[in-house]
mmJSON file of the N, C-alpha and C atoms, coordinates in Angstrom:
{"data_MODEL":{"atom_site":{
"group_PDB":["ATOM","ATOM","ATOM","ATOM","ATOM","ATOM","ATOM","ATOM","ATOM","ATOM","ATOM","ATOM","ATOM","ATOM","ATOM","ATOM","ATOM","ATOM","ATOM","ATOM","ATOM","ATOM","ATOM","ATOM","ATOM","ATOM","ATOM","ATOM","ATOM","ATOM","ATOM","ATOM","ATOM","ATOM","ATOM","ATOM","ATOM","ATOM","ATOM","ATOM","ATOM","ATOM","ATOM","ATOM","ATOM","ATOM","ATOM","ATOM","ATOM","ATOM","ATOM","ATOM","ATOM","ATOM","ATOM","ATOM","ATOM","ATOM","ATOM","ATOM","ATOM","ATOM","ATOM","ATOM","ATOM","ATOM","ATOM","ATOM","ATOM","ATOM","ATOM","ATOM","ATOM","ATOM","ATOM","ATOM","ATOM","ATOM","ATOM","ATOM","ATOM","ATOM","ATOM","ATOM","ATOM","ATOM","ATOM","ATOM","ATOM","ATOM","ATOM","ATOM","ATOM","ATOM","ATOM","ATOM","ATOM","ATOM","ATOM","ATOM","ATOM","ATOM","ATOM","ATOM","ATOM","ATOM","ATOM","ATOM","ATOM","ATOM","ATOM","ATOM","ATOM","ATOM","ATOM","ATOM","ATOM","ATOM","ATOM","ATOM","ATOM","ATOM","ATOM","ATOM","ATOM","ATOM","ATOM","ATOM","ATOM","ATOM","ATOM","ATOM","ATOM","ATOM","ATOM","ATOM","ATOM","ATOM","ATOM","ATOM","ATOM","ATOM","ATOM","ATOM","ATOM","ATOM","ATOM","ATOM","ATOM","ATOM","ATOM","ATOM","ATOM","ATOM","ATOM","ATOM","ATOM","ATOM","ATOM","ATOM","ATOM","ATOM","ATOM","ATOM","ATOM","ATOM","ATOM","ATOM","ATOM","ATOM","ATOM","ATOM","ATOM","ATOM","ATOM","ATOM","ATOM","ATOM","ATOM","ATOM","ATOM","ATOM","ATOM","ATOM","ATOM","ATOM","ATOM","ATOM","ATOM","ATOM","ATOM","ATOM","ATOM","ATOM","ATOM","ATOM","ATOM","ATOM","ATOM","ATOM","ATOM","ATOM","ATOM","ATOM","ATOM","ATOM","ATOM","ATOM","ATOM","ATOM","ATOM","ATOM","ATOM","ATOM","ATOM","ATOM","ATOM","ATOM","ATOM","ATOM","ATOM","ATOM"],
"id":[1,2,3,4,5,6,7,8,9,10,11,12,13,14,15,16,17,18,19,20,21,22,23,24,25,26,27,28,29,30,31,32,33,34,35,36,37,38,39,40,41,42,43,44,45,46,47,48,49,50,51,52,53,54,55,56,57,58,59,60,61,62,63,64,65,66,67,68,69,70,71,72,73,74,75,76,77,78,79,80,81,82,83,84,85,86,87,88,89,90,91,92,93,94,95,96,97,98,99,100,101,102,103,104,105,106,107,108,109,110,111,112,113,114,115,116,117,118,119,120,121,122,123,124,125,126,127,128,129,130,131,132,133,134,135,136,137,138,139,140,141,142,143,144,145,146,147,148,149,150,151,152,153,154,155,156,157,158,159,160,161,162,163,164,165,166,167,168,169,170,171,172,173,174,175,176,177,178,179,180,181,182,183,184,185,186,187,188,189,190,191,192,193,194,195,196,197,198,199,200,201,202,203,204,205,206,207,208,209,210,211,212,213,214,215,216,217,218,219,220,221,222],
"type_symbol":["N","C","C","N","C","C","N","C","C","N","C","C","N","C","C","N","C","C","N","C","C","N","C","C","N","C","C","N","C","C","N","C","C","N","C","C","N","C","C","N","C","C","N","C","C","N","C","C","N","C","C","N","C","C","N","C","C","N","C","C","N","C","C","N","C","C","N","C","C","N","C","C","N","C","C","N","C","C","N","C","C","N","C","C","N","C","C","N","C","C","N","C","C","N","C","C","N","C","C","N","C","C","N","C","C","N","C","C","N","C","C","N","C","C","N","C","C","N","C","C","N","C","C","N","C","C","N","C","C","N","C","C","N","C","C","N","C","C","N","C","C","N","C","C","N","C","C","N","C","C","N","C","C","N","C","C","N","C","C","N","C","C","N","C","C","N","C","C","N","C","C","N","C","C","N","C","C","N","C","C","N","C","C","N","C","C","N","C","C","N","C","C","N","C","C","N","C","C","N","C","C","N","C","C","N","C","C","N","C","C","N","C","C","N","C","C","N","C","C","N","C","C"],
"label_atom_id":["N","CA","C","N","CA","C","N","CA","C","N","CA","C","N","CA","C","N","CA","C","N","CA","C","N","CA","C","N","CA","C","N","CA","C","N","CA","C","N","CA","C","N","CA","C","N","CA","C","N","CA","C","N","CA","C","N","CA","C","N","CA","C","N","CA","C","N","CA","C","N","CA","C","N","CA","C","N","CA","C","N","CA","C","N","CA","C","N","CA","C","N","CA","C","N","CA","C","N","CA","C","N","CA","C","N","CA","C","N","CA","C","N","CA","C","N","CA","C","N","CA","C","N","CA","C","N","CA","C","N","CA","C","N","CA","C","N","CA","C","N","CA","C","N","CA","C","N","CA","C","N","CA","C","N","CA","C","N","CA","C","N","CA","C","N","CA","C","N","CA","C","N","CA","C","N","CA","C","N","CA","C","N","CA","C","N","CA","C","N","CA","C","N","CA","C","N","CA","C","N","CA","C","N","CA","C","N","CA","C","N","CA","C","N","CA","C","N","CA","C","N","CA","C","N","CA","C","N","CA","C","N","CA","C","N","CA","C","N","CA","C","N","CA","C","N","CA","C","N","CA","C","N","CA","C","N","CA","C"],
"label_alt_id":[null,null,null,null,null,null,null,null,null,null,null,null,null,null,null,null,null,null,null,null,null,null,null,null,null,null,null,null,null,null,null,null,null,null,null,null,null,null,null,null,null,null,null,null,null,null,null,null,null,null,null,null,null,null,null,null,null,null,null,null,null,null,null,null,null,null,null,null,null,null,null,null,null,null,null,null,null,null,null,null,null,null,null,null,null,null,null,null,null,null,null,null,null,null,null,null,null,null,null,null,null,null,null,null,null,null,null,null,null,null,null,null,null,null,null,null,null,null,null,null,null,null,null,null,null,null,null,null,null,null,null,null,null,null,null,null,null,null,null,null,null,null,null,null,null,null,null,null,null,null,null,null,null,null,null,null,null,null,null,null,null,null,null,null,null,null,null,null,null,null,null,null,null,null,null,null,null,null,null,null,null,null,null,null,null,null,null,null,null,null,null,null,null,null,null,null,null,null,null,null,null,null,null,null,null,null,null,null,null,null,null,null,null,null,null,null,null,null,null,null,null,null],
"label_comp_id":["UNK","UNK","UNK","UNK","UNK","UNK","UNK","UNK","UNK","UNK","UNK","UNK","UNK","UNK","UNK","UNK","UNK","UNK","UNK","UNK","UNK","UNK","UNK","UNK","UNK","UNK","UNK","UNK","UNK","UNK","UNK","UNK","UNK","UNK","UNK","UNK","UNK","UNK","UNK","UNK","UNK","UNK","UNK","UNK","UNK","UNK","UNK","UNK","UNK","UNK","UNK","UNK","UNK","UNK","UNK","UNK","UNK","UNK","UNK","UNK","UNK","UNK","UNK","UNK","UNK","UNK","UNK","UNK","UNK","UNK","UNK","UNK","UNK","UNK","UNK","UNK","UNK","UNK","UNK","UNK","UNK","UNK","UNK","UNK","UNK","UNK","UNK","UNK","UNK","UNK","UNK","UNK","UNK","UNK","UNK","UNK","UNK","UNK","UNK","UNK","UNK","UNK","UNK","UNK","UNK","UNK","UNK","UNK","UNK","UNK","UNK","UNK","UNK","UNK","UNK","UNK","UNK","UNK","UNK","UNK","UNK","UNK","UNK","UNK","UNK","UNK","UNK","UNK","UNK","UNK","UNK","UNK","UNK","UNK","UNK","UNK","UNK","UNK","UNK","UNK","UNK","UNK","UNK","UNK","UNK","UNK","UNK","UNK","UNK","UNK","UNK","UNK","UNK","UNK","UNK","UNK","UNK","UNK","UNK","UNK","UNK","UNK","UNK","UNK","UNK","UNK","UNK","UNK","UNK","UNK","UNK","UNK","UNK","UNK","UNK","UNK","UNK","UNK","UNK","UNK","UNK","UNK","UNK","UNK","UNK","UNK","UNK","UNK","UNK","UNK","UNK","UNK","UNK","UNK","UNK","UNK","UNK","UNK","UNK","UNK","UNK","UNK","UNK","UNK","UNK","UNK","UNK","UNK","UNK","UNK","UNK","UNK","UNK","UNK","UNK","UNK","UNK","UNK","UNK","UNK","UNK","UNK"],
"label_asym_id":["A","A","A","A","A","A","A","A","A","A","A","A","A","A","A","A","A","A","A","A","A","A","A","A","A","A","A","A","A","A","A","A","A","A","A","A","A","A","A","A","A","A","A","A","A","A","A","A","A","A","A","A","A","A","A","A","A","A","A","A","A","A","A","A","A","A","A","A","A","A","A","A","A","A","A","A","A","A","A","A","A","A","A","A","A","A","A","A","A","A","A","A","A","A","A","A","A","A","A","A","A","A","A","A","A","A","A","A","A","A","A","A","A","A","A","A","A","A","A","A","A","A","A","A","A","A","A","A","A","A","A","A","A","A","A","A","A","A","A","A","A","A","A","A","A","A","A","A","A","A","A","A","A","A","A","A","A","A","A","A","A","A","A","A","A","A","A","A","A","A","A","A","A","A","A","A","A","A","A","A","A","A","A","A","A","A","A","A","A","A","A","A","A","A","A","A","A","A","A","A","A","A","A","A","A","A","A","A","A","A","A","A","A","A","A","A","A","A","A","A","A","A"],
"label_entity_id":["1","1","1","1","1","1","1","1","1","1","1","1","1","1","1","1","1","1","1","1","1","1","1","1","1","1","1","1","1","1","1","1","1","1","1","1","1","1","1","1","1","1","1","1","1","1","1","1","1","1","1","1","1","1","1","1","1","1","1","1","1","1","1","1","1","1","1","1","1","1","1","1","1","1","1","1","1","1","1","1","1","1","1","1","1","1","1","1","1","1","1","1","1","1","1","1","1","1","1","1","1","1","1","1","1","1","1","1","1","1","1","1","1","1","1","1","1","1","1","1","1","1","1","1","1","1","1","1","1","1","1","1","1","1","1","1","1","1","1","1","1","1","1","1","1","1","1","1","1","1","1","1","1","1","1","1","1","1","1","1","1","1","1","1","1","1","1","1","1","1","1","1","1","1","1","1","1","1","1","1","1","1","1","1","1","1","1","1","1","1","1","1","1","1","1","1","1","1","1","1","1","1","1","1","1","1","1","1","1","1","1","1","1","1","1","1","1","1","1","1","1","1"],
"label_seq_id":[1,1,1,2,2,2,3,3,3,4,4,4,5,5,5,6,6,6,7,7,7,8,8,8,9,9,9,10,10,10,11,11,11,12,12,12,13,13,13,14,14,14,15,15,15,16,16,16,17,17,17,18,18,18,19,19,19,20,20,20,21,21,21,22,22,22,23,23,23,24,24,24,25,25,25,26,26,26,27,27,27,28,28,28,29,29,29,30,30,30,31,31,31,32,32,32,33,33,33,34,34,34,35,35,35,36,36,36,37,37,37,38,38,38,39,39,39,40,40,40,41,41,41,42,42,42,43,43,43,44,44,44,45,45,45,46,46,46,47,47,47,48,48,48,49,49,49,50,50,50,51,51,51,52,52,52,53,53,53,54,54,54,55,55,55,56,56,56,57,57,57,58,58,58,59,59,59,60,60,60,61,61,61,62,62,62,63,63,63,64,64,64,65,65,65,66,66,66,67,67,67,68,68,68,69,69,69,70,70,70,71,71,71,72,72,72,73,73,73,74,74,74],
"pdbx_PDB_ins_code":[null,null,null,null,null,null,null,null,null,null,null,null,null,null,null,null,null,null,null,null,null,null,null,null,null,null,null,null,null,null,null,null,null,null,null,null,null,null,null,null,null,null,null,null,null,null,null,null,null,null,null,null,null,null,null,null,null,null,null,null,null,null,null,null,null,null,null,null,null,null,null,null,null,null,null,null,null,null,null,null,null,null,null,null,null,null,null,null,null,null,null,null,null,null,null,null,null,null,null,null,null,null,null,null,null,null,null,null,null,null,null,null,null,null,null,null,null,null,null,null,null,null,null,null,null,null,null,null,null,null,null,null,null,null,null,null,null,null,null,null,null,null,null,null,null,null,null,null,null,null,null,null,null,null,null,null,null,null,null,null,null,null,null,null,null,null,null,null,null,null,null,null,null,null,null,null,null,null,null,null,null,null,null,null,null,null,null,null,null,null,null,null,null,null,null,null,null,null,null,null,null,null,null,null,null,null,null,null,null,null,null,null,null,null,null,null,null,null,null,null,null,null],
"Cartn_x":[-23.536,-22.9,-23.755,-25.218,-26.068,-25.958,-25.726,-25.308,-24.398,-23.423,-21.954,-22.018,-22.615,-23.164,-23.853,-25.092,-25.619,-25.719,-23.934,-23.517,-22.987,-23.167,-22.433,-21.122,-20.231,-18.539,-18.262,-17.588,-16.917,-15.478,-14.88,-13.354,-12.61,-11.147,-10.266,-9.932,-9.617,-9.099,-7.899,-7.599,-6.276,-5.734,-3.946,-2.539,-1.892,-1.661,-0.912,-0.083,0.518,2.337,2.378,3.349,3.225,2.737,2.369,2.167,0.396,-0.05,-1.761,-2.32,-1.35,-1.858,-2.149,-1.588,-1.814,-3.407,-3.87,-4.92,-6.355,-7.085,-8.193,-9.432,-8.742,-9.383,-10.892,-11.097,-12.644,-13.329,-13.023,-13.881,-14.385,-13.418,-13.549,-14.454,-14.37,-15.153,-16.831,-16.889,-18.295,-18.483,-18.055,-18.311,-18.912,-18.199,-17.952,-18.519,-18.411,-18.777,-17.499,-17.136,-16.084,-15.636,-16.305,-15.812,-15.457,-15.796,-15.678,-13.796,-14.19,-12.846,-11.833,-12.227,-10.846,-10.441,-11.334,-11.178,-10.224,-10.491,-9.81,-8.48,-8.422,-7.066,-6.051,-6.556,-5.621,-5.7,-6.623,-5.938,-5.342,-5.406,-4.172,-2.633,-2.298,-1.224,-0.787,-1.43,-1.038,-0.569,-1.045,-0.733,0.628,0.334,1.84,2.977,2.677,3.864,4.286,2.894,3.631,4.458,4.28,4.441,6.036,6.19,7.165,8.584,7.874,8.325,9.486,8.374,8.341,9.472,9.651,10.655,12.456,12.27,13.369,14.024,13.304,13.622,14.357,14.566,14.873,16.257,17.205,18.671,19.242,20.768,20.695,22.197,22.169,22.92,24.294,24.24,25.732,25.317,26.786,26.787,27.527,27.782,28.634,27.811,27.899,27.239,26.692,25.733,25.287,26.03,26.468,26.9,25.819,25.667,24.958,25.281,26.701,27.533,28.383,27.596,28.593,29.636,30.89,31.907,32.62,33.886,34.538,35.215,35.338,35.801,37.505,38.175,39.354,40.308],
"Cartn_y":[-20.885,-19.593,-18.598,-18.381,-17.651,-18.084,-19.479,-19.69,-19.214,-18.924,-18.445,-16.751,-16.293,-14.599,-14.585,-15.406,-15.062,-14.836,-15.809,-16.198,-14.698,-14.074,-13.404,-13.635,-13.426,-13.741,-12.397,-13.088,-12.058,-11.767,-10.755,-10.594,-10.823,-10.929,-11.256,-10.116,-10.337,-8.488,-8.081,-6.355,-6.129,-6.629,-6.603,-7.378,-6.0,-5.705,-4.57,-4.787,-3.925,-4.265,-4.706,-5.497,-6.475,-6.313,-5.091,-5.468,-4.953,-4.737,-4.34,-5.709,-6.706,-7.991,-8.744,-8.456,-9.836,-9.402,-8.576,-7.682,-8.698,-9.398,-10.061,-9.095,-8.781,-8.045,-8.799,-10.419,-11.034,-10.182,-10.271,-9.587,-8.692,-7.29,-6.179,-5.768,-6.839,-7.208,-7.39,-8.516,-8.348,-7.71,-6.779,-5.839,-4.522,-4.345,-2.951,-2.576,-3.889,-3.969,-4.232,-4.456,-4.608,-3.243,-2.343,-0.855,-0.452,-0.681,-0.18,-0.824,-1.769,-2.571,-1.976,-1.988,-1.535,-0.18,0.92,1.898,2.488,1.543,1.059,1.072,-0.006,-0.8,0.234,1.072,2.287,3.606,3.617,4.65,4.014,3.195,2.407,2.329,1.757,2.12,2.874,4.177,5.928,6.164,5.883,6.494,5.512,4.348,3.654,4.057,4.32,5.297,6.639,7.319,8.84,8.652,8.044,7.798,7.255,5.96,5.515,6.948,7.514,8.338,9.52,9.598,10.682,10.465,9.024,8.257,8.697,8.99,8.719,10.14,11.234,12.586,12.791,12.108,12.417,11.744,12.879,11.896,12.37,11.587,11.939,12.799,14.057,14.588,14.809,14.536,14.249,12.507,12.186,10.864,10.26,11.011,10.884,11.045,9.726,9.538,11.199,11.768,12.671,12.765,13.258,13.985,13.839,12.787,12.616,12.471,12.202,12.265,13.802,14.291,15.449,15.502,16.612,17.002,16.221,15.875,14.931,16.528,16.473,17.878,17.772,18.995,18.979,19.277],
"Cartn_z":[-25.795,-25.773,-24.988,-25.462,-24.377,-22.808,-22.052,-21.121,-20.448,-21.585,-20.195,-20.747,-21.606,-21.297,-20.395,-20.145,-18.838,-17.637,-16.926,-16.292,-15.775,-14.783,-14.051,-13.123,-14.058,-12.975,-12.267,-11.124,-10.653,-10.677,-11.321,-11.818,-10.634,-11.081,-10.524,-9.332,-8.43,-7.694,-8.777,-8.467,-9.05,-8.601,-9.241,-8.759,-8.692,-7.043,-6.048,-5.651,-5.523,-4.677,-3.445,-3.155,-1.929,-0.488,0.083,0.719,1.011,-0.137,-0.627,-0.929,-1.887,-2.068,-1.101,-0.25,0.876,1.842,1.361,2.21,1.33,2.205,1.711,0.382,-0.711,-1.738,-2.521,-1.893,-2.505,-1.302,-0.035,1.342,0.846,0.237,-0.175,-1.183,-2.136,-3.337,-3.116,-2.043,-1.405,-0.86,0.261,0.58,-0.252,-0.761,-1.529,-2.898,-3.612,-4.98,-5.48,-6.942,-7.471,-7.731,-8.036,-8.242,-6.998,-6.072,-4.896,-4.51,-4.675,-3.95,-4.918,-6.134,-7.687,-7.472,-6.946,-6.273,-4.731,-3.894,-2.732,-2.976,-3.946,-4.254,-4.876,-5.807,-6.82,-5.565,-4.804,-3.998,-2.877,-2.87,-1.542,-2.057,-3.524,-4.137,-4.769,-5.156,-4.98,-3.711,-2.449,-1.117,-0.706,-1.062,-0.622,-1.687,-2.656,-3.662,-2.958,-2.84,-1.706,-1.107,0.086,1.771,1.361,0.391,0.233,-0.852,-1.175,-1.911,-1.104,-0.238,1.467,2.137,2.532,3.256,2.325,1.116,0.131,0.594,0.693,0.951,1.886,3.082,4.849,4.077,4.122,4.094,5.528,6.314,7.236,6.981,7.457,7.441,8.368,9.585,10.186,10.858,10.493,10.082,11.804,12.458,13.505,14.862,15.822,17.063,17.731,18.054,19.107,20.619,20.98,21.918,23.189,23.986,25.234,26.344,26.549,27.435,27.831,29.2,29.394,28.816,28.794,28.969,30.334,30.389,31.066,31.705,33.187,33.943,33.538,33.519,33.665,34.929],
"occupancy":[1.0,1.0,1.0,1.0,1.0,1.0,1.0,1.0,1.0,1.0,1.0,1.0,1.0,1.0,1.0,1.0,1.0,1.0,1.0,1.0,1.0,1.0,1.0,1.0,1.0,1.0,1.0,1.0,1.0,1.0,1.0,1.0,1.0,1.0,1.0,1.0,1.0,1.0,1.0,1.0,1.0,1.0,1.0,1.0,1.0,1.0,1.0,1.0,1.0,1.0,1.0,1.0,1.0,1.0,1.0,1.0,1.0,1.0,1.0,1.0,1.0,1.0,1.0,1.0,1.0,1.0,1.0,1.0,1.0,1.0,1.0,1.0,1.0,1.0,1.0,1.0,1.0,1.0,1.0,1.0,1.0,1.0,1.0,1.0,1.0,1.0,1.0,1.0,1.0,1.0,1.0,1.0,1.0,1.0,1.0,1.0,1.0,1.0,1.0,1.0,1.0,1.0,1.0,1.0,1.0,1.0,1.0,1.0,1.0,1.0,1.0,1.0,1.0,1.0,1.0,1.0,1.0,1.0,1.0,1.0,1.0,1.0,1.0,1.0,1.0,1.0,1.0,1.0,1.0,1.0,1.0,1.0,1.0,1.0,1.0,1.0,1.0,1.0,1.0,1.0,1.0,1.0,1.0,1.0,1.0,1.0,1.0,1.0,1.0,1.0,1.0,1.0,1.0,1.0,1.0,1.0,1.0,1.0,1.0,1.0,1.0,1.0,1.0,1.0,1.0,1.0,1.0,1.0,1.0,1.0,1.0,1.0,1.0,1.0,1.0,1.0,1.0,1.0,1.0,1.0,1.0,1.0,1.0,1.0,1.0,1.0,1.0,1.0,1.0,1.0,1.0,1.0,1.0,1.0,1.0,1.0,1.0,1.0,1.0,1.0,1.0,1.0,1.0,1.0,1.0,1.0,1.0,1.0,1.0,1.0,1.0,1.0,1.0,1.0,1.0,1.0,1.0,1.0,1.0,1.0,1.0,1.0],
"B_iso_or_equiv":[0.0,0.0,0.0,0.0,0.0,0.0,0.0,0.0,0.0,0.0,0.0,0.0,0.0,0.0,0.0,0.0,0.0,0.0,0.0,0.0,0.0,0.0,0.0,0.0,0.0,0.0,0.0,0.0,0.0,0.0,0.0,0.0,0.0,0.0,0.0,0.0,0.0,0.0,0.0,0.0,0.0,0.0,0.0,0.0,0.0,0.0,0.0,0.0,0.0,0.0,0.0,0.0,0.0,0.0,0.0,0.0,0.0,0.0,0.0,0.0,0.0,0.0,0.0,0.0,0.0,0.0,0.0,0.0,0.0,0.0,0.0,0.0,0.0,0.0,0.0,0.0,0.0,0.0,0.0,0.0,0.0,0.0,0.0,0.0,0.0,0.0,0.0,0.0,0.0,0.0,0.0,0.0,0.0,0.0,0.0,0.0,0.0,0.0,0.0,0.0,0.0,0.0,0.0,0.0,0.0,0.0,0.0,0.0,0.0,0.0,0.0,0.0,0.0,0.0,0.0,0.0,0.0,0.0,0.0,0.0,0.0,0.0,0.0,0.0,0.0,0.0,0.0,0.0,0.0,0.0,0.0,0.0,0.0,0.0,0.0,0.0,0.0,0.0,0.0,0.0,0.0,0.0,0.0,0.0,0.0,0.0,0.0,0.0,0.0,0.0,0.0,0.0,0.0,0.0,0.0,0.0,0.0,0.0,0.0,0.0,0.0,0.0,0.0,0.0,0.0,0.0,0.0,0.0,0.0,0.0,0.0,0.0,0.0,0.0,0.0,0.0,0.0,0.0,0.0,0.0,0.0,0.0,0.0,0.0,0.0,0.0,0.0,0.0,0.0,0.0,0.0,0.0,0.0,0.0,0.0,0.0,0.0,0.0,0.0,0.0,0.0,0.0,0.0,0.0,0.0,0.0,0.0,0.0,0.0,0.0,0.0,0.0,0.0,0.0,0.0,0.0,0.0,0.0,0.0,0.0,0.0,0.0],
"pdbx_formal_charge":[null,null,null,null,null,null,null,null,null,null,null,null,null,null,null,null,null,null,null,null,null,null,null,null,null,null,null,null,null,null,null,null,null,null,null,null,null,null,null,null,null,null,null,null,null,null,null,null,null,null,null,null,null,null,null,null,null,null,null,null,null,null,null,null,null,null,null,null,null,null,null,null,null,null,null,null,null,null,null,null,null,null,null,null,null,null,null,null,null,null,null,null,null,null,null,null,null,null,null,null,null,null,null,null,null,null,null,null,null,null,null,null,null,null,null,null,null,null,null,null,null,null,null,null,null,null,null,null,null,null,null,null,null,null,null,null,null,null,null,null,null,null,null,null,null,null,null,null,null,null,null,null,null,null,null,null,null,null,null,null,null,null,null,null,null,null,null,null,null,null,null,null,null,null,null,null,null,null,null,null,null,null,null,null,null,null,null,null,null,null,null,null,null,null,null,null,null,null,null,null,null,null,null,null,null,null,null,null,null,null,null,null,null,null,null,null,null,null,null,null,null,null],
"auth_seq_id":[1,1,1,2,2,2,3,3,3,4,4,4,5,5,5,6,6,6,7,7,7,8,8,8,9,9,9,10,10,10,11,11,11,12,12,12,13,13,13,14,14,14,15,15,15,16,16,16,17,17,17,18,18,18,19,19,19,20,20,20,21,21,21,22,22,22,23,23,23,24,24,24,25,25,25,26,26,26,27,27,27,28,28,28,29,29,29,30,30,30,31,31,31,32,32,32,33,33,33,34,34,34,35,35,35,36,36,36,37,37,37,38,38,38,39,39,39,40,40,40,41,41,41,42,42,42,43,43,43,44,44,44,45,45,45,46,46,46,47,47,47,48,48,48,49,49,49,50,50,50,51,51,51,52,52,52,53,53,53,54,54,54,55,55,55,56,56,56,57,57,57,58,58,58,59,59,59,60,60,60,61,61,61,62,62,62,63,63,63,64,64,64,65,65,65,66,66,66,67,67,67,68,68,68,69,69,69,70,70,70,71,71,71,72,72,72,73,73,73,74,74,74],
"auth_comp_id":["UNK","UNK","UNK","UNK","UNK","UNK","UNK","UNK","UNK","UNK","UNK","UNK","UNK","UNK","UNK","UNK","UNK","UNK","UNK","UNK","UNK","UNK","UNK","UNK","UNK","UNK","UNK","UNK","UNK","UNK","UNK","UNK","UNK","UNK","UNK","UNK","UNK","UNK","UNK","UNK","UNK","UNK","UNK","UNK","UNK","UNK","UNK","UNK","UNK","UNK","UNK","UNK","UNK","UNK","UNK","UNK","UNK","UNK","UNK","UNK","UNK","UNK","UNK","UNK","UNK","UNK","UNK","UNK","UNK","UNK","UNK","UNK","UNK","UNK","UNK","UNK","UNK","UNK","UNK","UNK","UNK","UNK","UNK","UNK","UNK","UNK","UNK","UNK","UNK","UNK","UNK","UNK","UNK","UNK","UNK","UNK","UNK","UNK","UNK","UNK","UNK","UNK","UNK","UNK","UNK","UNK","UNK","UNK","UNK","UNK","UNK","UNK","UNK","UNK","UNK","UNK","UNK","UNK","UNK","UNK","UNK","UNK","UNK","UNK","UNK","UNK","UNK","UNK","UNK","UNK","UNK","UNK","UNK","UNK","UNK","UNK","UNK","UNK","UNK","UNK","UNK","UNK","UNK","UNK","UNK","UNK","UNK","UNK","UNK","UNK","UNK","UNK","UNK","UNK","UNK","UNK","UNK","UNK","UNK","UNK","UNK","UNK","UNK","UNK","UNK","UNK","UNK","UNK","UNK","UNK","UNK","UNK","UNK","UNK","UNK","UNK","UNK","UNK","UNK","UNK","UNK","UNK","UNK","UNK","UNK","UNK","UNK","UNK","UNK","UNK","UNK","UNK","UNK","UNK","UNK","UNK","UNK","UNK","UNK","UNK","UNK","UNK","UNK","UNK","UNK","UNK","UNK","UNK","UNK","UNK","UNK","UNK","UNK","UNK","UNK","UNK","UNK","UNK","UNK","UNK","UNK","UNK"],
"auth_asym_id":["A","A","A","A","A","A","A","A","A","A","A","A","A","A","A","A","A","A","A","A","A","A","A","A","A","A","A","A","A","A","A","A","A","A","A","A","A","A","A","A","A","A","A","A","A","A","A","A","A","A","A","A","A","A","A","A","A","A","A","A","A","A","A","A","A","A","A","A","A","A","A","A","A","A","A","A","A","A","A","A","A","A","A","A","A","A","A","A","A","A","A","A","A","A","A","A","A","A","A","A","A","A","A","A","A","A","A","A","A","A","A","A","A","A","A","A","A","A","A","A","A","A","A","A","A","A","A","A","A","A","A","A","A","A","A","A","A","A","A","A","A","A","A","A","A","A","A","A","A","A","A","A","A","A","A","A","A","A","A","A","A","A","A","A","A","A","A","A","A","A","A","A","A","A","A","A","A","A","A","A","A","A","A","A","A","A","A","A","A","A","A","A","A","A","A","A","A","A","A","A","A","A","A","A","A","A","A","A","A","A","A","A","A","A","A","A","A","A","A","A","A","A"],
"auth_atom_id":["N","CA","C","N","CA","C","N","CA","C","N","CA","C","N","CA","C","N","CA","C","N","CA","C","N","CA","C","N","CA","C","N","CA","C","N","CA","C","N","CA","C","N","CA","C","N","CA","C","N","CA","C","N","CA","C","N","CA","C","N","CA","C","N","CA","C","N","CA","C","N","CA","C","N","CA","C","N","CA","C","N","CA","C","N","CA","C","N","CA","C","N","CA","C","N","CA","C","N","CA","C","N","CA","C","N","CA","C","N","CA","C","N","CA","C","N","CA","C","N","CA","C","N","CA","C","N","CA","C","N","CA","C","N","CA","C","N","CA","C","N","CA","C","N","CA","C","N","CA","C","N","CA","C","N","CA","C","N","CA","C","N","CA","C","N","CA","C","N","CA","C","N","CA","C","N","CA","C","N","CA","C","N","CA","C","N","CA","C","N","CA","C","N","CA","C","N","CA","C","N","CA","C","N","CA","C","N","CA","C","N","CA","C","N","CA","C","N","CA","C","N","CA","C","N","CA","C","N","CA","C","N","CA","C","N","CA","C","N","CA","C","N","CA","C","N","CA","C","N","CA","C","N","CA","C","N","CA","C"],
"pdbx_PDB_model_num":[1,1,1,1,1,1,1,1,1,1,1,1,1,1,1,1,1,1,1,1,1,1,1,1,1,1,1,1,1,1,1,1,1,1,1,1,1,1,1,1,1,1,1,1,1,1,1,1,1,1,1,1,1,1,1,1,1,1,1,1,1,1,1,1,1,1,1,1,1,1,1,1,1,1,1,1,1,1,1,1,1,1,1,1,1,1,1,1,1,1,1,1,1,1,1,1,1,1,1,1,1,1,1,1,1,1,1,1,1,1,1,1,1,1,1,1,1,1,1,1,1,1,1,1,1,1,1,1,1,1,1,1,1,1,1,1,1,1,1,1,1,1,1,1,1,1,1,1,1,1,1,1,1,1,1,1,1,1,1,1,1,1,1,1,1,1,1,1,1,1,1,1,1,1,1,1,1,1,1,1,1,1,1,1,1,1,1,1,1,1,1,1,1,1,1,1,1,1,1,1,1,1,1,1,1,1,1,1,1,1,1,1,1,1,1,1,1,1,1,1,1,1]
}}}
């Protein structure tokens, strides 16, 4: 039992929305530290909640082709 206390693991990365998961998070881990990377990770999916949030707002308001073609002469 004192053996595997002694044992330093390294945790799992968080589990982020799809398209944060696919981002190499052990790299990050060595890099960074584990706080570092767990840090990374919760402000990377706050900002992809904004941004995605952002996108929801823009509705489009006339629904009908733009006008790029002169007037046809009479």
């Amino acid at each position: 039992m004192d053996d595997r206390n002694g044992q330093e693991r390294v945790p799992e990365p968080l589990r982020l929305p799809v398209p944060l998961s696919q981002l190499p998070w052990d790299v990050a881990q060595s890099q960074f530290g584990v706080q570092g990377a767990d840090f990374i990770g919760v402000l990377s999916t706050l900002l992809l909640h904004t941004v995605q949030s952002q996108f929801e707002a823009y509705i489009c308001e006339n629904k009908r082709p733009p006008d790029t073609l002169p007037p046809i002469p009479a």
